[in-house]
C-alpha positions as protocol buffer text, in pm:
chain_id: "A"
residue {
  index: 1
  type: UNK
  ca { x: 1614 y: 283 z: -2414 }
}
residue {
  index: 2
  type: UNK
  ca { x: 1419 y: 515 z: -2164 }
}
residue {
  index: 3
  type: UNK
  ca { x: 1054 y: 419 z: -2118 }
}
residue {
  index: 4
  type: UNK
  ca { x: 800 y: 625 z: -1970 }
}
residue {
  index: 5
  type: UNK
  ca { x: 683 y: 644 z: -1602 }
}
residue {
  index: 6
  type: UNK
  ca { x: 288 y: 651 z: -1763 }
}
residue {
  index: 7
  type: UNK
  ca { x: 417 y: 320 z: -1957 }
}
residue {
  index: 8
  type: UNK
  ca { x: 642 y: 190 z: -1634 }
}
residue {
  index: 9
  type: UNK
  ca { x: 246 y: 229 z: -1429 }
}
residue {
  index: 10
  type: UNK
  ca { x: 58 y: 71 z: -1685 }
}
residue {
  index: 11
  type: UNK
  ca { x: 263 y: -240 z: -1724 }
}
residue {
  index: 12
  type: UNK
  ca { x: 286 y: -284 z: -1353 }
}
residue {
  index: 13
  type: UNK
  ca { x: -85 y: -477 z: -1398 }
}
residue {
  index: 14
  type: UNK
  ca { x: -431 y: -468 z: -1330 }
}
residue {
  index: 15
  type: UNK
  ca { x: -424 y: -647 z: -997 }
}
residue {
  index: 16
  type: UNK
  ca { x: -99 y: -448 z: -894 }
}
residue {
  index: 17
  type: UNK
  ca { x: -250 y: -133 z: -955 }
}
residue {
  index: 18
  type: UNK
  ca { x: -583 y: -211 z: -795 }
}
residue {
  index: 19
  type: UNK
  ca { x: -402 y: -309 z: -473 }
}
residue {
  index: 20
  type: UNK
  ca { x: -236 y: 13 z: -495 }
}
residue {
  index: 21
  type: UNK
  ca { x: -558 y: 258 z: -592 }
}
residue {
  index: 22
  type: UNK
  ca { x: -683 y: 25 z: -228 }
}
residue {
  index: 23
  type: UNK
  ca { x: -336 y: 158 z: -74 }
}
residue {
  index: 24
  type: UNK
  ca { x: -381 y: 490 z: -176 }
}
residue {
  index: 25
  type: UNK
  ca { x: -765 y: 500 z: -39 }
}
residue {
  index: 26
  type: UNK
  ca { x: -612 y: 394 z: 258 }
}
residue {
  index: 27
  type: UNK
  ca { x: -393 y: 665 z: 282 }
}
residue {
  index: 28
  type: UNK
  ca { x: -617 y: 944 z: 185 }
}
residue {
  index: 29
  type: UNK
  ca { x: -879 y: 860 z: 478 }
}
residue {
  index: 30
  type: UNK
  ca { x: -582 y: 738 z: 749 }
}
residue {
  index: 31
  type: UNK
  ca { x: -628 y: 1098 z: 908 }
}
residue {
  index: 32
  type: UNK
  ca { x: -967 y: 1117 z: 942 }
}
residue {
  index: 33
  type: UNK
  ca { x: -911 y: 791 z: 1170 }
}
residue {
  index: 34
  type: UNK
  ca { x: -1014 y: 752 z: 1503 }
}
residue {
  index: 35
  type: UNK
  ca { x: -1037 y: 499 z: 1732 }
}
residue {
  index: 36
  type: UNK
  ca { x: -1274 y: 697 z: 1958 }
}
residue {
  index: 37
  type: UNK
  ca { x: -1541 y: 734 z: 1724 }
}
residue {
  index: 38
  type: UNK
  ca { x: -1880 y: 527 z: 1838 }
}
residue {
  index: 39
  type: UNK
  ca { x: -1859 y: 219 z: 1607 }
}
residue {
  index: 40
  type: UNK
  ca { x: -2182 y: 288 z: 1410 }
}
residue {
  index: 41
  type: UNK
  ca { x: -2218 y: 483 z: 1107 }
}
residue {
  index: 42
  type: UNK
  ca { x: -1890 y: 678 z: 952 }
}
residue {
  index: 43
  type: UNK
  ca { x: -1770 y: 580 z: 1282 }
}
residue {
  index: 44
  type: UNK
  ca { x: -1765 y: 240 z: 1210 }
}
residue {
  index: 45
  type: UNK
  ca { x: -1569 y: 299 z: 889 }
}
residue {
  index: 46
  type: UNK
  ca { x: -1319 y: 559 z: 1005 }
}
residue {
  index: 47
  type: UNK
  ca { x: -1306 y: 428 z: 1387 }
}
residue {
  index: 48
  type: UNK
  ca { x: -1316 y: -1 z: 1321 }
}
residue {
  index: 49
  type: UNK
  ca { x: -1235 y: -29 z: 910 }
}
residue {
  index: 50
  type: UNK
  ca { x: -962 y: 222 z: 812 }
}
residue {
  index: 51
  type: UNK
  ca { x: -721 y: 81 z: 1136 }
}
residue {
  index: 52
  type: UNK
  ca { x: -819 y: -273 z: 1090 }
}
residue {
  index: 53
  type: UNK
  ca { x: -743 y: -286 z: 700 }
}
residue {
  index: 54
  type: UNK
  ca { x: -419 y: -67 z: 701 }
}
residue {
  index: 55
  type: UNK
  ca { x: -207 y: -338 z: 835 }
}
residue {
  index: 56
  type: UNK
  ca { x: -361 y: -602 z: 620 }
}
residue {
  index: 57
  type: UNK
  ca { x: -276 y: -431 z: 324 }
}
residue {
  index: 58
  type: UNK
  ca { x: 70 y: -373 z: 402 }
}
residue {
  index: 59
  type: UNK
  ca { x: 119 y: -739 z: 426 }
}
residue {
  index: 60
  type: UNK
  ca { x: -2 y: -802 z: 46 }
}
residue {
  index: 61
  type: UNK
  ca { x: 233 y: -529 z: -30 }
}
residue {
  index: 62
  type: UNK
  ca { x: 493 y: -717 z: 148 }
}
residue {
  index: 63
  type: UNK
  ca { x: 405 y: -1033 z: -22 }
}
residue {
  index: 64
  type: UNK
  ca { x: 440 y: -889 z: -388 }
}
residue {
  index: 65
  type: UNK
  ca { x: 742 y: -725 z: -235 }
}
residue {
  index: 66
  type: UNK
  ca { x: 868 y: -1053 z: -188 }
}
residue {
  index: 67
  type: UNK
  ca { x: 707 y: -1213 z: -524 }
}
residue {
  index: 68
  type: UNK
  ca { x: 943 y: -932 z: -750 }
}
residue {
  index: 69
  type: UNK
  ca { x: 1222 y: -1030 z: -552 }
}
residue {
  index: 70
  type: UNK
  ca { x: 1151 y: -1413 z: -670 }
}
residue {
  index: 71
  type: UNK
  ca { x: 1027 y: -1294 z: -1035 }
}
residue {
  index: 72
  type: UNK
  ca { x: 1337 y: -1054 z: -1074 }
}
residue {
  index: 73
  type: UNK
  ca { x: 1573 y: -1364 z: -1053 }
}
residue {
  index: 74
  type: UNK
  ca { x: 1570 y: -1475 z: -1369 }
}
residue {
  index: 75
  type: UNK
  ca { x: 1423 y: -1239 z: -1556 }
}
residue {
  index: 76
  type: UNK
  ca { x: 1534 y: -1032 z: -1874 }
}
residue {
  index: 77
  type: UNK
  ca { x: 1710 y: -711 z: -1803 }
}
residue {
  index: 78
  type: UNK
  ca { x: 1426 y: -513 z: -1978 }
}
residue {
  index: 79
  type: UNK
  ca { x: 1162 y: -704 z: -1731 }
}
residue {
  index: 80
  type: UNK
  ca { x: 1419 y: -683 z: -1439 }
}
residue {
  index: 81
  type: UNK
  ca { x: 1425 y: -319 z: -1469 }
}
residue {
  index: 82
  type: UNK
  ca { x: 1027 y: -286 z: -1464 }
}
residue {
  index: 83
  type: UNK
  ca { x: 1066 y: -513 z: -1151 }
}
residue {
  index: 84
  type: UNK
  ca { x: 1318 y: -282 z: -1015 }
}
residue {
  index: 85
  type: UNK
  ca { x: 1035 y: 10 z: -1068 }
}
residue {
  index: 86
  type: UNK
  ca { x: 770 y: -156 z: -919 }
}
residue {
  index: 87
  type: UNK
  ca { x: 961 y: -272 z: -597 }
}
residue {
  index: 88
  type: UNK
  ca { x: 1052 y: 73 z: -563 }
}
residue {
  index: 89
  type: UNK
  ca { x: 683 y: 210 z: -590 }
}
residue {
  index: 90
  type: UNK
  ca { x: 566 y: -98 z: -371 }
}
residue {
  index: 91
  type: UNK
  ca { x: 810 y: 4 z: -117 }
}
residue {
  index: 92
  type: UNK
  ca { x: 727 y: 369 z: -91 }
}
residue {
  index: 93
  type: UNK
  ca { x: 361 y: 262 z: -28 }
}
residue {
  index: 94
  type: UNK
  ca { x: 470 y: 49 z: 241 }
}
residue {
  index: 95
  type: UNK
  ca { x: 672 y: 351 z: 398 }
}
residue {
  index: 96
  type: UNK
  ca { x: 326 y: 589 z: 351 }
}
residue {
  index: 97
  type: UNK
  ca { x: 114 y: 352 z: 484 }
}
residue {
  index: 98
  type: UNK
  ca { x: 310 y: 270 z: 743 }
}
residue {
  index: 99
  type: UNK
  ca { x: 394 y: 650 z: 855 }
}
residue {
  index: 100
  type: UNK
  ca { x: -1 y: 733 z: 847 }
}
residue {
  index: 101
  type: UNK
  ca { x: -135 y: 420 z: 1051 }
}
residue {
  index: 102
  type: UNK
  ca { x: 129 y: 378 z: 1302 }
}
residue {
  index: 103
  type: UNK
  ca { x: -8 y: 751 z: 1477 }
}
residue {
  index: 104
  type: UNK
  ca { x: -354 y: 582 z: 1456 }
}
residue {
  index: 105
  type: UNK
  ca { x: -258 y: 303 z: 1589 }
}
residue {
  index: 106
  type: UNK
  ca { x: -88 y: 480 z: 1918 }
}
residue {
  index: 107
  type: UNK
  ca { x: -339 y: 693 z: 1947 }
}
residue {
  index: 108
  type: UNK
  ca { x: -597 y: 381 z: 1990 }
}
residue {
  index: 109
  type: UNK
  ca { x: -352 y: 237 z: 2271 }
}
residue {
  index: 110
  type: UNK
  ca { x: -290 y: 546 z: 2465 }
}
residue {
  index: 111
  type: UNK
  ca { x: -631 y: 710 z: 2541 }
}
């Protein structure tokens, strides 16, 4: 039985998907980043915030990485494949994030 993506997203969870909406804020403001930027003002927010919370997040993302791993053990094969969804969105935000903070990042050590 084929389920849609828009159902696949909404039974991912409120938490899930708020951690993810914070994910994807993160990744729409990542380039305006800059470490150079005097920390007062925007600055503070694109120059102190944006670098500082980019790594955090892609912890939690790693953690509920990990708890769907646990979870998928013994689940049924209709939750197992939901799982199976959700690691594989989880895991492409990881991969975004990653790819749009790591330039930030070197940029802030190498100026």
């Amino acid at each position: 039985m084929k389920v849609s993506v828009a159902r696949r997203i909404a039974d991912m969870g409120t938490l899930r998907l708020m951690l993810l909406a914070l994910a994807l804020l993160n990744l729409v403001l990542m380039p305006f980043a800059d470490a150079s930027l005097p920390p007062e003002g925007w600055g503070m927010l694109f120059g102190v915030v944006l670098p500082a919370v980019a790594p955090i997040v892609v912890m939690v993302l790693m953690q509920d990485v990990l708890m769907c791993l646990v979870l998928k053990n013994d689940a049924e094969p209709a939750r197992r494949s939901q799982l199976n969804f959700t690691l594989g969105v989880l895991l492409l935000f990881i991969v975004l994030l990653l790819s749009t903070w790591v330039p930030v990042f070197i940029r802030a050590t190498y100026f």
